[in-house]
C-alpha positions in Angstrom: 7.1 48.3 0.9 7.5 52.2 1.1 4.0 52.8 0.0 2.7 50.5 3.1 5.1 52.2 5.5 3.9 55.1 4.3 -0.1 54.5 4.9 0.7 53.3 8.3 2.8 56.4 9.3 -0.6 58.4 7.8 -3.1 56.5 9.9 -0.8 57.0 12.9 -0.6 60.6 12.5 -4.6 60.7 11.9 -5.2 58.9 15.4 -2.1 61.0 17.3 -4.9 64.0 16.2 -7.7 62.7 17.1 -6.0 61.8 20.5 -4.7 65.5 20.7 -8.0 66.3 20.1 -10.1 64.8 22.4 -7.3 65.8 25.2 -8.3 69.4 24.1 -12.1 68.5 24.7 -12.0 67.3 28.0 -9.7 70.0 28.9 -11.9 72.2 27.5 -15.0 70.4 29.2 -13.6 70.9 32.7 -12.0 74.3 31.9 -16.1 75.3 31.5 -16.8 73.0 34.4 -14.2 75.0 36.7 -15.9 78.4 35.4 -19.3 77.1 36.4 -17.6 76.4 39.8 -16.5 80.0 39.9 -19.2 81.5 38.8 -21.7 79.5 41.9 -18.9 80.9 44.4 -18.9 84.5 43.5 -22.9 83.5 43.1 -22.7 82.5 47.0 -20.1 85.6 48.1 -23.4 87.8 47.0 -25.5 85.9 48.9 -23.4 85.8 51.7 -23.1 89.9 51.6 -26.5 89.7 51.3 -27.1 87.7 54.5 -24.4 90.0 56.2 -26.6 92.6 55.5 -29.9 91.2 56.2 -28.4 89.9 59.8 -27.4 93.3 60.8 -30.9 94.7 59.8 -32.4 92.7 62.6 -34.5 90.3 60.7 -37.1 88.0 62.0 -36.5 84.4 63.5 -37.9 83.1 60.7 -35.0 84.9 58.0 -32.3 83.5 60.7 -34.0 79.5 59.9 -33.6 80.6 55.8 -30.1 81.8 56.4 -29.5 78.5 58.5 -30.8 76.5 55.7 -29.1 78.5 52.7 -25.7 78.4 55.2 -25.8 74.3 55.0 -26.7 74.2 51.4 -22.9 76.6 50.7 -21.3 74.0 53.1 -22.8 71.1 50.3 -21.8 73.0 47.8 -18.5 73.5 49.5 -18.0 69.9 49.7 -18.6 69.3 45.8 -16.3 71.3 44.8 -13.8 70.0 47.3 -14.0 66.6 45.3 -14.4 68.4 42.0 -10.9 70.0 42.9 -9.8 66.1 43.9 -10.9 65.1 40.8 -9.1 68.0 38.7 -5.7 67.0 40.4 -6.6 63.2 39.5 -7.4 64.6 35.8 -4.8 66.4 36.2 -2.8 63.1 36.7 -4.1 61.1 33.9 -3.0 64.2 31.9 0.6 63.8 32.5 0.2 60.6 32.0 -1.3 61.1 28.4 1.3 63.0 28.2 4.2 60.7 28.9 2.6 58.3 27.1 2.6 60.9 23.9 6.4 60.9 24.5 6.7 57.0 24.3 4.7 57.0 21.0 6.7 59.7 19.6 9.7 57.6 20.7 8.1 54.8 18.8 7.1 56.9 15.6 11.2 58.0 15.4 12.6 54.4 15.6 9.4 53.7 12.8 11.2 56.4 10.9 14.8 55.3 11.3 13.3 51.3 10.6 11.4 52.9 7.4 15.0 54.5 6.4 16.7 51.3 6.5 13.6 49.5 4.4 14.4 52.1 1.9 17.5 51.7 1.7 16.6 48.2 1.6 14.1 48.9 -1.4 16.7 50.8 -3.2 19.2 48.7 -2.9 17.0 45.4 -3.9 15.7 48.0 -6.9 19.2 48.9 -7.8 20.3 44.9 -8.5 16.9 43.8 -10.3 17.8 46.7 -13.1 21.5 45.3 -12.9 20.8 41.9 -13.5 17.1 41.0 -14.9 17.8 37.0 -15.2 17.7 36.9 -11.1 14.5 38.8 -11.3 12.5 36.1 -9.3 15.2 35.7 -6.7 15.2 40.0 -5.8 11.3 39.8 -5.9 11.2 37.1 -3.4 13.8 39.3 -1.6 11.4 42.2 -2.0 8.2 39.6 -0.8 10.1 39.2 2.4 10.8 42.6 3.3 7.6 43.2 2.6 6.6 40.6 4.9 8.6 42.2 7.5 7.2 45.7 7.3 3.7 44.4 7.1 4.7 42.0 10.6 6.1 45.3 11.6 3.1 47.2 10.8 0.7 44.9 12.2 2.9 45.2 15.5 2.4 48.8 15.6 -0.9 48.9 14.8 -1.9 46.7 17.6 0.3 48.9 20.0 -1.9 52.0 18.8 -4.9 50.4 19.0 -3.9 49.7 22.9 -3.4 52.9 23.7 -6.5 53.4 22.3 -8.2 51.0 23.7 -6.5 51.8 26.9 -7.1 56.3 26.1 -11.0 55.0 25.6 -11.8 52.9 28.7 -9.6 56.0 30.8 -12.4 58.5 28.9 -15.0 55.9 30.0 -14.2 55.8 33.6 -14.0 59.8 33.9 -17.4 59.9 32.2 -18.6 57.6 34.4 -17.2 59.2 37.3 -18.6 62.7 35.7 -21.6 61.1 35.3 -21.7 60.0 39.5 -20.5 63.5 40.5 -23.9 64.6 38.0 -26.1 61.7 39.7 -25.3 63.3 43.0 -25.0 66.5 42.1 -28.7 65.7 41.3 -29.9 63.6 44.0 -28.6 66.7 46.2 -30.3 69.2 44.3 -33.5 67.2 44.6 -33.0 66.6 48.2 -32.6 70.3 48.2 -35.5 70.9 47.0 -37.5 68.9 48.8 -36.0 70.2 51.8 -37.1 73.9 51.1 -40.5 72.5 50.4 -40.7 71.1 53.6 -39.1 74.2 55.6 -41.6 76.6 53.7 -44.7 73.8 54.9 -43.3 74.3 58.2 -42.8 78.1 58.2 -46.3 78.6 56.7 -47.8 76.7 59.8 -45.6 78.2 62.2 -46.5 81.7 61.0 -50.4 80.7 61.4 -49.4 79.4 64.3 -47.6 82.6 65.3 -50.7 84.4 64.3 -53.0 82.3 66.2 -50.8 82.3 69.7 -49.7 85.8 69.9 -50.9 86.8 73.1 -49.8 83.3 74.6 -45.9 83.6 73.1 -44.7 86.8 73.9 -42.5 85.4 76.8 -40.1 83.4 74.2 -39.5 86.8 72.8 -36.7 86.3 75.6 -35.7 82.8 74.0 -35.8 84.4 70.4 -33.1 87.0 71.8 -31.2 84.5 72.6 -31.5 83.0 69.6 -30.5 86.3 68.2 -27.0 86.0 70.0 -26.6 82.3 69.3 -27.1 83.1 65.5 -24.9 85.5 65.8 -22.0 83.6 66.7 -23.1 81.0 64.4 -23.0 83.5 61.6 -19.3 84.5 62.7 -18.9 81.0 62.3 -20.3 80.7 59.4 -18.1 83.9 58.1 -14.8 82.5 59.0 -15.1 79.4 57.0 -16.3 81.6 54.2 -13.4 83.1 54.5 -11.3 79.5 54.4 -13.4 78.4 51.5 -12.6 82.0 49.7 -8.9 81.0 49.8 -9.5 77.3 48.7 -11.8 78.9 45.8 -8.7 81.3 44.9 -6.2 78.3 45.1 -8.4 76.4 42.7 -8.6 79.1 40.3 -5.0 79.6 40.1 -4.7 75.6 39.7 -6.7 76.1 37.0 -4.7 79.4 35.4 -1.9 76.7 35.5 -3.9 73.6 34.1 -5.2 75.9 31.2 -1.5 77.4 30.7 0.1 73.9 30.6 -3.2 72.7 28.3 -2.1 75.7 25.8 1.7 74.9 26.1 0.9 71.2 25.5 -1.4 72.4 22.5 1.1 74.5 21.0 3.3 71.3 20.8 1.0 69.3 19.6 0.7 71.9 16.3 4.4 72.3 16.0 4.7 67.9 15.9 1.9 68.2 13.5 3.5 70.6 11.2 6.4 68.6 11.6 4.5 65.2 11.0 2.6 66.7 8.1 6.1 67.5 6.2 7.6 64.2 6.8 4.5 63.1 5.3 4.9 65.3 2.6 8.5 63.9 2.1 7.2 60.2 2.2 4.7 61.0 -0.3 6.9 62.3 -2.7 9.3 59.3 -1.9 5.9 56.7 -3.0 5.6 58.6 -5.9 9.5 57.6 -6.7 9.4 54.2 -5.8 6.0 53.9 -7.4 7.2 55.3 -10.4 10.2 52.9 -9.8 8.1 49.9 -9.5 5.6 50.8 -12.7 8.6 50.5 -14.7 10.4 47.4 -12.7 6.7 45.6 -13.5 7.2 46.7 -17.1 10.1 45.0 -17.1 9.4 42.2 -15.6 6.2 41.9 -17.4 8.0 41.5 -20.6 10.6 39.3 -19.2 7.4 37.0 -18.2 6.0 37.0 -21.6 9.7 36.0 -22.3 9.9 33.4 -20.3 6.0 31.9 -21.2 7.0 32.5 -24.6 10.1 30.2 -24.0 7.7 27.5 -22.2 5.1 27.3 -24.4 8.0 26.4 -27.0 9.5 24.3 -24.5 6.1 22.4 -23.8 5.5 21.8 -27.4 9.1 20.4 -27.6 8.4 18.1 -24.4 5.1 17.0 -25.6 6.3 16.3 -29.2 9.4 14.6 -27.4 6.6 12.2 -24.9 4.8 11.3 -28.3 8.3 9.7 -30.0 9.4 8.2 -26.6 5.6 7.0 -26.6 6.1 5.3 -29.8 9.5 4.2 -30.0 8.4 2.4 -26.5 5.0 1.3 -28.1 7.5 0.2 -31.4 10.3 -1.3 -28.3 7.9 -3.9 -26.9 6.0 -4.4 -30.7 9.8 -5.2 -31.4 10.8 -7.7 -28.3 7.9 -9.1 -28.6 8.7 -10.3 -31.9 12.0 -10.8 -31.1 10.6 -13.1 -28.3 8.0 -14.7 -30.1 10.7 -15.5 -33.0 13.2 -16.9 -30.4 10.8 -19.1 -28.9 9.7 -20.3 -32.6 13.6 -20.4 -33.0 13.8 -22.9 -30.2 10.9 -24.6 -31.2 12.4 -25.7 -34.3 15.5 -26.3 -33.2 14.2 -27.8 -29.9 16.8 -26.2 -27.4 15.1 -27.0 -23.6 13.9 -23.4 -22.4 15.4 -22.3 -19.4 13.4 -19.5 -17.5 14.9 -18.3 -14.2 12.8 -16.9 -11.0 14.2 -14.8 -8.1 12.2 -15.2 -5.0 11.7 -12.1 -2.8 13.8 -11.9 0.3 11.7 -14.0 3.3 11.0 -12.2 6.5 13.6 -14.0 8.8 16.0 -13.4 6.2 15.2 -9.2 6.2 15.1 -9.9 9.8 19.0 -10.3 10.2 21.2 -7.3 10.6 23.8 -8.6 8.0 21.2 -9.5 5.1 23.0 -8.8 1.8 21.0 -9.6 -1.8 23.8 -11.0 -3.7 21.5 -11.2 -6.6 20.8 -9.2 -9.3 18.0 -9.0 -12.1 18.8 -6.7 -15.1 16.1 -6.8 -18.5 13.9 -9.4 -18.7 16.4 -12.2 -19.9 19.8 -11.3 -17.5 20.8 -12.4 -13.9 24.2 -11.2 -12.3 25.4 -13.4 -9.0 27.8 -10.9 -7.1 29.4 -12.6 -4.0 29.4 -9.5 -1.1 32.0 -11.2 1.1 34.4 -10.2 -1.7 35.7 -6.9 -2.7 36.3 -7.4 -6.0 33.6 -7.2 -8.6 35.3 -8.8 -10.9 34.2 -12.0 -9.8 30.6 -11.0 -10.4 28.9 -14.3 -12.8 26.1 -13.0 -15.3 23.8 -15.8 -16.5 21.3 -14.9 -19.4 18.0 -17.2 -19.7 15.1 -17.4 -22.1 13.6 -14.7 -19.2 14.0 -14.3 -15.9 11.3 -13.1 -13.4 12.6 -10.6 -10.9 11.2 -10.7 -7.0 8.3 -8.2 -7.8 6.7 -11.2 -10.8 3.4 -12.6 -10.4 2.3 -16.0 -10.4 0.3 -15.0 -13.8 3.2 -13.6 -15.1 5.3 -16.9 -14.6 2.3 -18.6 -16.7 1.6 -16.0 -19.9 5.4 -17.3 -21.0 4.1 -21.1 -20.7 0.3 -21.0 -21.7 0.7 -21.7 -25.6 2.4 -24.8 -24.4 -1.4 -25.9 -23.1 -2.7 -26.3 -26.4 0.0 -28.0 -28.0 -0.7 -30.9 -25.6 -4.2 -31.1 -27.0 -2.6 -31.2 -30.7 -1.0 -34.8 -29.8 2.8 -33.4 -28.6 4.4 -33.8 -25.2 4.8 -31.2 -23.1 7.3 -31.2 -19.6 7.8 -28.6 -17.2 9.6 -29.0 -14.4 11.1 -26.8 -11.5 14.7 -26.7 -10.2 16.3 -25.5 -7.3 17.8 -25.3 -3.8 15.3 -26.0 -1.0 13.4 -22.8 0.1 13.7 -21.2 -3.4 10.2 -21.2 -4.7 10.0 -23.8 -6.5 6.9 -25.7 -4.6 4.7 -21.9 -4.5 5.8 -22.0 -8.3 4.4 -25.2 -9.6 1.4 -25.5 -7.0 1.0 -21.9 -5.4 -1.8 -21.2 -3.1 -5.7 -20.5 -2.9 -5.5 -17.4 -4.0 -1.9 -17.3 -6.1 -2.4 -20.0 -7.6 1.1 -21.8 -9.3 1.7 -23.6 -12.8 -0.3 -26.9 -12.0 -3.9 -25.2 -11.4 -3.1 -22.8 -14.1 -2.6 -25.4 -16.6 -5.2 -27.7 -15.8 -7.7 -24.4 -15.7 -6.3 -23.8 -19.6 -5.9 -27.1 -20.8 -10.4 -27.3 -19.9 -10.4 -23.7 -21.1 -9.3 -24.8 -24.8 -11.2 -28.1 -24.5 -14.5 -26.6 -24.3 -13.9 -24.2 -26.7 -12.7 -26.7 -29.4 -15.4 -29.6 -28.4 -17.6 -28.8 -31.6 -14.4 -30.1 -33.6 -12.3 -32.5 -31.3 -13.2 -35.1 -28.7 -10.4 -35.1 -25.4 -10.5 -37.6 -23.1 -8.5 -36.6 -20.5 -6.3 -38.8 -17.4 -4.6 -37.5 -14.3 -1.7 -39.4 -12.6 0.3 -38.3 -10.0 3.8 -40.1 -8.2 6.2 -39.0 -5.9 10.1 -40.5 -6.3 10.9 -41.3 -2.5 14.1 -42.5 -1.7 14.1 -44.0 -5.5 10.8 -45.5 -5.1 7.6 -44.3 -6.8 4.7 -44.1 -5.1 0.8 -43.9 -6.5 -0.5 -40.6 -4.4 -4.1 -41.4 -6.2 -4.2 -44.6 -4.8 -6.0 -45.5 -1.6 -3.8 -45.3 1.3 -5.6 -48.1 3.2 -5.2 -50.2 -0.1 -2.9 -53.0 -0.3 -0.5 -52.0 -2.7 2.6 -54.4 -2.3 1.6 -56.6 -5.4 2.2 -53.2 -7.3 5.9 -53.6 -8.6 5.2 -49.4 -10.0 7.4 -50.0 -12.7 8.9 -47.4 -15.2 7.9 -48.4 -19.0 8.4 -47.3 -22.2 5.4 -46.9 -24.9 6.7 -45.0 -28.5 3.6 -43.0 -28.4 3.5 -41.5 -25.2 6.6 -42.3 -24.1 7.7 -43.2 -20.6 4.8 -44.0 -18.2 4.1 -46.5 -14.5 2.8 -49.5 -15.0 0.1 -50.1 -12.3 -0.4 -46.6 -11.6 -3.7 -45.0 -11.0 -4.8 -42.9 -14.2 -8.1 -41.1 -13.3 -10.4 -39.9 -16.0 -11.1 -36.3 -15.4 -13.2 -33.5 -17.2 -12.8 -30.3 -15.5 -10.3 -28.6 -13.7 -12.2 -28.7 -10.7 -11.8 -32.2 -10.8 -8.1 -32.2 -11.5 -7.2 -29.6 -8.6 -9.5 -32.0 -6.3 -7.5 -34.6 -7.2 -4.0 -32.9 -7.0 -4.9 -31.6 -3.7 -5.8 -35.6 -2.3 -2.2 -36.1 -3.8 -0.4 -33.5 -2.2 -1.5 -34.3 1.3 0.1 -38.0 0.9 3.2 -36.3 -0.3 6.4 -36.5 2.2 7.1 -32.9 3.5 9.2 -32.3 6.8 10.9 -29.2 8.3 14.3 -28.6 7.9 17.1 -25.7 8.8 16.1 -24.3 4.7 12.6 -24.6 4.8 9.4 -25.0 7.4 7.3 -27.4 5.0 10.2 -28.6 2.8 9.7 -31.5 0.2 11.4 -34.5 0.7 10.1 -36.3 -2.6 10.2 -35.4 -6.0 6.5 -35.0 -7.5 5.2 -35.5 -11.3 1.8 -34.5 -12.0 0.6 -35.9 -15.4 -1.8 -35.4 -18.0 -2.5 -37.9 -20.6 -4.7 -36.2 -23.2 -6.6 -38.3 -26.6 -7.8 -36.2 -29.2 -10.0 -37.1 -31.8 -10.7 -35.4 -34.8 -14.2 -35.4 -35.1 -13.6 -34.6 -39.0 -10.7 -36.8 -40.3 -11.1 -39.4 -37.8 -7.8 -39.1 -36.5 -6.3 -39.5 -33.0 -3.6 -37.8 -31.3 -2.2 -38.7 -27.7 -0.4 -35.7 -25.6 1.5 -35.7 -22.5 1.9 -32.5 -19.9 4.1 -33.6 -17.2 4.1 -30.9 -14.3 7.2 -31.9 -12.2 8.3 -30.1 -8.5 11.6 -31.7 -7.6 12.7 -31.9 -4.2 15.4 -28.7 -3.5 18.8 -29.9 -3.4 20.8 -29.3 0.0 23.8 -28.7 2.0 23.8 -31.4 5.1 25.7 -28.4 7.3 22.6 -26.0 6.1 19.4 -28.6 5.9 20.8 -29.6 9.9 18.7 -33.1 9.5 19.5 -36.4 11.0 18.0 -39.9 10.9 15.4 -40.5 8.4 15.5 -36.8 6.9 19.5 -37.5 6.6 18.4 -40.4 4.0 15.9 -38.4 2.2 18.7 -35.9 1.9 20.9 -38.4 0.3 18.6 -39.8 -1.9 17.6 -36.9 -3.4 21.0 -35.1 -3.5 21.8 -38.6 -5.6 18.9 -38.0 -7.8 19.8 -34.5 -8.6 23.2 -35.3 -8.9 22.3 -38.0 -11.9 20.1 -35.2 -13.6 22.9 -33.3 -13.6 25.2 -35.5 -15.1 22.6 -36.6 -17.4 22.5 -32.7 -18.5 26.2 -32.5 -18.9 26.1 -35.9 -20.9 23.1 -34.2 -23.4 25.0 -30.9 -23.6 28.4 -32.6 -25.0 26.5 -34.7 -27.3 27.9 -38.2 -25.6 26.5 -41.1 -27.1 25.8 -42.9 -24.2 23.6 -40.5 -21.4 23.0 -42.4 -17.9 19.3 -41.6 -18.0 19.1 -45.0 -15.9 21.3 -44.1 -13.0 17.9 -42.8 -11.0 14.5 -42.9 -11.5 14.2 -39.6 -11.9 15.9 -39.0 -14.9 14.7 -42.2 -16.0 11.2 -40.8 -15.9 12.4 -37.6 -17.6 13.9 -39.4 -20.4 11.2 -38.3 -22.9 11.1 -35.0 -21.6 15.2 -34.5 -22.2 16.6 -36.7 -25.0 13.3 -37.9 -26.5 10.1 -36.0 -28.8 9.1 -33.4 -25.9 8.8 -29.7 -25.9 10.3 -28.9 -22.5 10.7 -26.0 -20.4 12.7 -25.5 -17.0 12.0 -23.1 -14.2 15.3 -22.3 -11.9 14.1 -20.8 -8.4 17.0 -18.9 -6.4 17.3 -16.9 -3.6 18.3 -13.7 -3.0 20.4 -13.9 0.3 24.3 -13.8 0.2 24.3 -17.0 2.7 23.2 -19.5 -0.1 25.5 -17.6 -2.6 27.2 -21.3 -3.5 23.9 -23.1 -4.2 22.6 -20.0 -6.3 26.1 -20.3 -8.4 25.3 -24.3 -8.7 21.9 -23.8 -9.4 22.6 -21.4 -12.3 25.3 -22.7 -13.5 23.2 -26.0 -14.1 20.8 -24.3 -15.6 22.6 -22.7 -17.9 24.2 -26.1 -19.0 20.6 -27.4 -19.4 19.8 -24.5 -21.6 22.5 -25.9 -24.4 20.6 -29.4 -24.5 19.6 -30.0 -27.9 16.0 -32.1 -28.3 15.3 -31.8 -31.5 11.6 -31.0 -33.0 9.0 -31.8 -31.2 6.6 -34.1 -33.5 2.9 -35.2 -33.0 2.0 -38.5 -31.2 -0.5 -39.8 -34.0 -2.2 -43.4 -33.1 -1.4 -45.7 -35.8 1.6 -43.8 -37.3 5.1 -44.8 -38.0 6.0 -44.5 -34.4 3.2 -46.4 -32.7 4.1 -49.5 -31.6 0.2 -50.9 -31.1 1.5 -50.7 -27.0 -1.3 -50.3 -24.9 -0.2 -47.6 -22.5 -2.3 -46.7 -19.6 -4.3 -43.7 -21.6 -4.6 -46.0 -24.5 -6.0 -48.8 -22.1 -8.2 -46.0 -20.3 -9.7 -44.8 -23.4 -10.3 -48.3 -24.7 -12.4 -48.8 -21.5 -13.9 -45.8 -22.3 -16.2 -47.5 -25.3 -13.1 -47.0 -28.2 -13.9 -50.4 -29.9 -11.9 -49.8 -33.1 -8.3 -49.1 -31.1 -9.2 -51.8 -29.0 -9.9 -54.4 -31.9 -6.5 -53.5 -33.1 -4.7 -54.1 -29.4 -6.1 -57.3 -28.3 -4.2 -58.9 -30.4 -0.9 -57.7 -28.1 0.2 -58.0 -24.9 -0.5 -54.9 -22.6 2.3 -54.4 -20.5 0.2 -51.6 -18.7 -2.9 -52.5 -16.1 -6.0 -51.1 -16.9 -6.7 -47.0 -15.5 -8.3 -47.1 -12.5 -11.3 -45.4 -13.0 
């Protein structure tokens, strides 16, 4: 900071010279111009004797027209310097005002000082601290960085006041050389004139004088005339000696203007040698103060140099540590998810074997009307990857907080493909001959509809499976045969309905009743079972099925579903190399969301669907309760829904159940029933899953519809061995 104040004040010192002296030129420059001036009027005082003297010799008319001439050209000359002296007093002028503005600088140049003082006091002061303390080294430098700052703002400020008064000192130098050069220009153009002038009077004289010559005899009476003349020049020439005389006095007055411009010019240089001794030893002091502070700062960088290679020393080591530290945390995260995966895997193989129904919960994301409202409170929770906690916000008290733990739970941020990893192994075991059910529970305007079926382009559970089920089929057709059949029902108002069926077909000699086969358990008797081979096929027909299922709107939900919906797939495997057949069941099932008559705000025909389907739910429920407590007798007859899902919850199934809450604090009492239901379903005991094997010691030789399907299909040996039996299932529609 001092060694920048310090250049400045030398560069302001070097232009305050030069300004001094170019001052002392152009004083100089018209000091030699007034001498010139001088000089031509002492010059013209001889000629004027001269002409005094020639007049009272009695010379010839044509000397009196020379003196005339020369007369005019003094009165010119006159006139120049009368505006040479006007511009000396405007010089003059500008001078003084040079000179005032000298003052204002050296004005400036002592508060620079007294600023420059403080700064090094400043300097000191921030020098002073970083030896006292070196650990807040980077705080004093950034202290030091901003009064350096300052000075340099400070500085630049100054340097752009100089450079207008030099700007402002040039274009004044400009304009009096311009107006110098003018005065020259017509100094010139008069001189020419001049000359041309006496050119032209000497032309004129020389003719006259042959003229003369020639008319001699015929002049001699304007020898009166010429006399005169004589008299008239005369008086002229007493004229012409009496403003002589005035222009003596102005030439004297000028000259002693000039005594006093050239004394004041020597007065004004003597100061400007006594301020430059005086600036050069303040320079001399500053100098020897940057040598300090320099030597100050060599050693301060010393220091701080070595506390730098201190500190990246220190960071280096604490780098190494860091990066050594990332690489365990790496691993023991890489060995953490190794771990729970495991842990997982063995849990599920756990529940496998013991045959536990799997209970995995999903928290929707809050909708946009419900972010809408002003009061919108989550009252849910998701904490791990198996843990939900239901807080209730109208109440103070945390203790009343329910945690609910599941086999996972998917937080508002899951994916629709992260819903399905968790179930996907359960697609092939319905190729190896077991049954597999998965259904969806919840209140209305939960999820559980975009869950199971999805969307174009989020697909849900049902396309999924389908699209895996065909995945594995075609990669295991060199091995296995599958012939594959898709049904799909809706329960409305506890009566099934075919939604493969033709709607325009008469269907009222259909009794749709629920039947029980040993090998693939329960199943419709005159439903529609359509063979399919791709997944294209089965999300064709899915889709047909879902636009004859009963949606409405209610006060929960724009499209809510007023039915529930089971999407099966009956799948017979064939061992190409033993022979032997299997027979598997995936049932996909969306129930209708249970709801609150003062929420759902229906009436009339939506009341009923209400009530039937609260009824339903309310069965399952108690046919949950009944399978957690082990009673002997469970009311799986009460509604056809649970009647339907007998298989899937007291019989040889591997089933899995999806809970869909919502977030919002206003359904906080269906979110507690919900869970709390699920968690009672997740202590229901089914046992081990075992194979469906054709001709084992659990087939009954009952035609079901697959088994009828597939006989139609060309299997001549299974059908040999059923026609023996009644078939208490119609043929598949094909």
């Amino acid at each position: 900071m001092a060694l920048v104040s310090a250049s400045a004040e030398s560069r302001d010192i070097s232009r305050k010279e030069q300004h001094t002296a170019e001052a002392n030129a152009t004083a100089d420059k018209y000091k030699s111009e007034w001498e010139d001036t001088v000089r031509e009027t002492r010059a013209l005082e001889s000629e004027s004797e001269a002409l005094r003297l020639s007049a009272s010799g009695g010379e010839s008319a044509a000397e009196l027209a020379s003196l005339r001439a020369e007369i005019e050209e003094v009165r010119a000359k006159a006139a120049t310097y009368a505006a040479t002296s006007d511009e000396l007093a405007r010089v003059r002028a500008q001078k003084e005002a040079k000179t005032a503005d000298i003052e204002k600088s050296r004005a400036l140049m002592g508060e620079e000082e007294e600023r420059e003082r403080g700064s090094a006091a400043q300097l000191q002061a921030a020098l002073s601290e970083g030896r006292s303390s070196a650990a807040k080294w980077q705080k004093e430098l950034a202290l030091q960085q901003t009064s350096k700052s300052n000075l340099l703002d400070e500085v630049t400020s100054l340097k752009s006041e100089a450079k207008e008064l030099t700007d402002a000192h040039g274009r004044e130098v400009e304009r009096l050389q311009e107006r110098l050069q003018q005065l020259e220009t017509v100094h010139d153009t008069l001189d020419v004139q001049l000359a041309e002038d006496e050119e032209a009077f000497e032309e004129t004289m020389s003719k006259r004088r042959e003229e003369f010559k020639a008319k001699v005899s015929t002049e001699e009476e304007t020898v009166a005339t010429l006399a005169a003349q004589h008299e008239e020049t005369r008086t002229q020439l007493t004229d012409v000696r009496a403003t002589l005389s005035v222009e003596q006095r102005e030439c004297a007055e000028a000259e002693e203007a000039m005594r006093e411009a050239r004394e004041m010019a020597q007065q004004k240089a003597k100061e400007v040698d006594e301020r430059e001794a005086r600036l050069r030893s303040q320079l001399d002091d500053i100098q020897s103060e940057r040598k300090q502070i320099e030597g100050e700062a060599k050693e301060l960088n010393s220091q701080m140099q070595g506390e730098i290679s201190r500190l990246k020393a220190e960071m280096a080591e604490i780098t190494t540590k860091h990066k050594e530290s990332s690489e365990r945390a790496s691993e023991f995260e890489r060995q953490w998810v190794a771990e729970s995966k495991m842990r997982k895997d063995m849990h599920n193989q756990l529940q496998e074997m013991v045959g536990n129904l799997r209970v995995y919960c999903r928290v929707r994301p809050a909708s946009t009307s419900e972010l809408a409202g002003s009061s919108y409170q989550p009252s849910i929770e998701v904490r791990g990857s198996d843990t939900v906690v239901v807080r209730n916000n109208d109440e103070a008290d945390r203790s009343t907080d329910k945690k609910f733990e599941f086999t996972h739970v998917y937080g508002p941020q899951s994916s629709q493909e992260d819903v399905f990893r968790d179930t996907e192994p359960l697609m092939v075991s319905v190729l190896d001959g077991f049954n597999v059910c998965i259904f969806a529970y919840g209140q209305s305007g939960t999820g559980k509809t975009f869950t199971m079926e999805g969307s174009d382009s989020l697909p849900g559970l049902v396309p999924r499976a389908m699209a895996r089920v065909f995945e594995v089929v075609g990669e295991r057709e060199a091995h296995f045969k599958h012939d594959c059949f898709l049904s799909m029902i809706e329960i409305y108002n506890e009566s099934i309905r075919d939604l493969l069926s033709d709607p325009k077909a008469d269907v009222s000699k259909k009794k749709y009743d629920i039947m029980r086969d040993p090998l693939v358990g329960m199943y419709v008797r005159d439903l529609t079972s359509e063979p399919v081979h791709t997944a294209s096929h089965c999300k064709t027909l899915i889709k047909q099925g879902n636009l004859n299922r009963s949606v409405a709107a209610t006060g929960l939900n724009d499209q809510s579903s007023r039915s529930h919906m089971l999407v099966t797939l009956t799948v017979r495997t064939t061992d190409l190399h033993s022979n032997e057949h299997y027979v598997g069941k995936l049932s996909l099932v969306d129930l209708a969301g249970s709801e609150r008559l003062s929420k759902s705000q229906t009436s009339g025909t939506a009341l009923k669907e209400t009530q039937a389907i609260n009824k339903s739910l309310s069965a399952l429920g108690t046919v949950i309760a009944a399978l957690a407590s082990q009673e002997k007798h469970v009311p799986f007859r009460d509604s056809k829904l649970t009647y339907m899902l007998q298989d899937s919850l007291g019989g040889n199934s591997k089933t899995l159940m999806f809970v869909n809450a919502g977030p919002s604090q206003v359904n906080y009492p269906e979110t507690i029933n919900s869970l709390t239901f699920a968690s009672r379903a997740k202590g229901v005991a089914l046992g081990k899953a075992t194979k469906n094997r054709e001709g084992g010691a659990n087939s009954s030789n009952k035609a079901s519809t697959t088994l009828a399907a597939a006989n139609k299909l060309g299997d001549s040996t299974q059908r040999g061995e059923a026609s023996g039996k009644p078939k208490k299932a119609a043929a598949a529609k094909r």
